[in-house]
C-alpha positions, 0 to 999 in steps of 0.5 A: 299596671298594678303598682302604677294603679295603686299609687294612683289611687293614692294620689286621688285621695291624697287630701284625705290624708289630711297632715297623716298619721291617723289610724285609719292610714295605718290599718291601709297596708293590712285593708289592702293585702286582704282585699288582695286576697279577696279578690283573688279567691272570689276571682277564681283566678288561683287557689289560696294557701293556708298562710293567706287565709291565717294572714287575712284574719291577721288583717282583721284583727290589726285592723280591729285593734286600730280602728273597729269601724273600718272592719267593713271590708271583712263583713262584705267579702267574708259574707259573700264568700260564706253565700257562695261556698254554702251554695256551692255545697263546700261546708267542709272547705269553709269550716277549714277557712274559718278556722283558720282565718279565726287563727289569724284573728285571735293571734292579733287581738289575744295578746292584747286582751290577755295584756289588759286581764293582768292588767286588770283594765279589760272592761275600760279598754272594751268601753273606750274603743268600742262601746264609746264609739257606738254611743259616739255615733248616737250623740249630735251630728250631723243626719243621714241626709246630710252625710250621704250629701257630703260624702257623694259631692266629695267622691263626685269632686274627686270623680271616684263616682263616675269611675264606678259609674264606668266600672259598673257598665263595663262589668255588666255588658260582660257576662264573665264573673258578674258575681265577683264584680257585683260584690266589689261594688257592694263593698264600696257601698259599704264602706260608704255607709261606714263611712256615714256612720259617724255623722261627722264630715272628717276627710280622713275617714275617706281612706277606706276608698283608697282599697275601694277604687284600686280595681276598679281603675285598673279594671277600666284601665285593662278594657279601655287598653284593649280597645286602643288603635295601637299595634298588639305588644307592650306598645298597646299597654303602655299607651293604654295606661298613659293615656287612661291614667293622664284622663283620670288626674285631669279630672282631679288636677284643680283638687291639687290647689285646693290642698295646697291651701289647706297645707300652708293653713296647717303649716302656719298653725303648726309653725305655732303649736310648735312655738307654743311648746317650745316656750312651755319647755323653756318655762317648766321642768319634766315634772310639771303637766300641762293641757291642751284644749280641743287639740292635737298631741303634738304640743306634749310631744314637742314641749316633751310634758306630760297631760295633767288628765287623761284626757290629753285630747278631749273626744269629738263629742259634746262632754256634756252628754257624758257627764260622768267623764265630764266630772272626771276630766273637770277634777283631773284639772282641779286636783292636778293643776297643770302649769300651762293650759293651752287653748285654740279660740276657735274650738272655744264653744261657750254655749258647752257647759264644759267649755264654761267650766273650764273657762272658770278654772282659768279665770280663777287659777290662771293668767295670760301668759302668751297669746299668739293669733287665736292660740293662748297659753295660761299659765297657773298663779304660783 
């Protein structure tokens, strides 16, 4: 029921996924195995060996490396553990589970942090993966209202809110272990509030309900499976979880044409970038740089060229709130001159002052050298 489950989970989110190879999807695997853990200590269900704890914060600190906002799952689960043992007098137990979750913690992030000190790069890698991302949130997008509005007409589209609706009920008709259960659907609101943090409307942030739903749909699955006319055995069980799982994708079956959709879209403008860089690298040598404007990296990988700037992809954000790395992207261009500049027309935003910017470089040191749908590549004046 539990792997069944799992992939189910996944599946109702697939669209999330978006084309993949996001940072949110790395960190699952280790979100995963510590929600794992949570669940069966806060459970009661068996005890915890030292190595689990050590892994957990293991977790944390991969997960924290990946992607510093997606950290919720510790903060609930550890703040509900550190409640309940100084309730229950346990402070000798919960020093020893810090320690050692702290372990776990430090052995991910010290090598990394030891690496920038020798480095020298210690302050810029604390600025672009944290304190960047904090004043990221605080520049333009969209409200709290706004996000709420979105991210529940998303998990209502996918009928993850009534599948907490129902796991909610459920657990509080039942006396048992109301606690544990009360702080799993605390969670999930959490990760909800992350989630709205940003103020920005990507599906992929969305990946954080893959762990948020896994017990909850296999909990509903187990009493629902308790209740069907079916003789007692492996009969009942299996019954039960076709029957709950074939009602759950019926729900989310229409999201399957939808997606499909979205994927001949980004294939067909894959199909593009892919063109784009393979006439790059029969046009250039290996030391020459390009840019890419407002896109992916995957014209540089697949055009095998390097950035001209170190702003290879520019953030999602208004550069012009940053003057500062505006300056610095701006120069990098001037100074480096890249061969090709690709841009998208749809990302081309002239009411930004960066963008207009830009659009003076080309206009002075460039032509059109190939223009296929709203993709142009420019080339420099030799």
């Amino acid at each position: 029921m539990a792997v069944v489950v799992s992939a189910f989970s996944m599946i109702v989110l697939w669209g999330c996924f978006e084309k993949g190879n996001y940072a949110d999807e790395y960190a699952l695997p280790f979100i995963m195995y510590s929600v794992y853990v949570f669940i069966k200590y806060l459970s009661g269900k068996a005890a915890l060996a030292n190595y689990e704890v050590v892994l957990n914060g293991l977790c944390m600190g991969c997960t924290f490396l990946l992607r510093a906002n997606m950290i919720g799952t510790w903060l609930c689960f550890a703040l509900f553990i550190i409640i309940k043992m100084v309730k229950e007098k346990q402070g000798k137990q919960l020093l020893k589970l810090i320690g050692l979750f702290l372990t776990g913690f430090l052995l991910a992030v010290l090598p990394f942090v030891v690496y920038f000190l020798i480095k020298g790069y210690l302050w810029e890698a604390i600025y672009a993966s944290l304190i960047f991302n904090f004043m990221y949130t605080g520049t333009s997008g969209n409200g709290w209202t706004e996000m709420f509005r979105w991210g529940y007409n998303f998990l209502s589209k996918y009928s993850l809110v009534l599948i907490f609706m129902l796991y909610f009920i459920i657990t509080q008709l039942k006396k048992d272990q109301r606690y544990f259960h009360l702080c799993n659907i605390i969670y999930a609101f959490f990760a909800f509030i992350l989630l709205c943090v940003s103020k920005r409307t990507y599906l992929h942030y969305f990946m954080v309900f893959v762990p948020c739903i896994i017990y909850p749909c296999a909990y509903i699955v187990n009493e629902l499976t308790a209740h069907l006319p079916v003789r007692e055995g492996a009969h009942r069980k299996y019954t039960g979880v076709v029957v709950c799982l074939a009602l759950l994708i019926s729900m989310n079956i229409t999201r399957i044409y939808d997606y499909r959709e979205v994927k001949e879209l980004w294939a067909e403008k894959d199909n593009i970038y892919t063109e784009i860089a393979h006439e790059i690298e029969q046009n250039s040598t290996e030391q020459d740089r390009i840019y890419t404007h407002n896109l992916n990296g995957c014209i540089y990988v697949e055009s095998n060229r390097l950035a001209a700037t170190r702003y290879f992809a520019l953030p999602a954000v208004n550069l012009d709130n940053f003057p500062e790395m505006k300056e610095e992207f701006l120069n990098d261009l001037k100074v480096n001159q890249p061969l090709f500049i690709v841009t998208d027309s749809s990302y081309n935003n002239m009411s930004l002052d960066v963008n207009r910017q830009l659009q003076k470089i080309i206009d002075e040191n460039y032509y059109l050298y190939d223009h296929r749908e709203s993709v142009k590549l420019y080339r420099r004046y030799e």
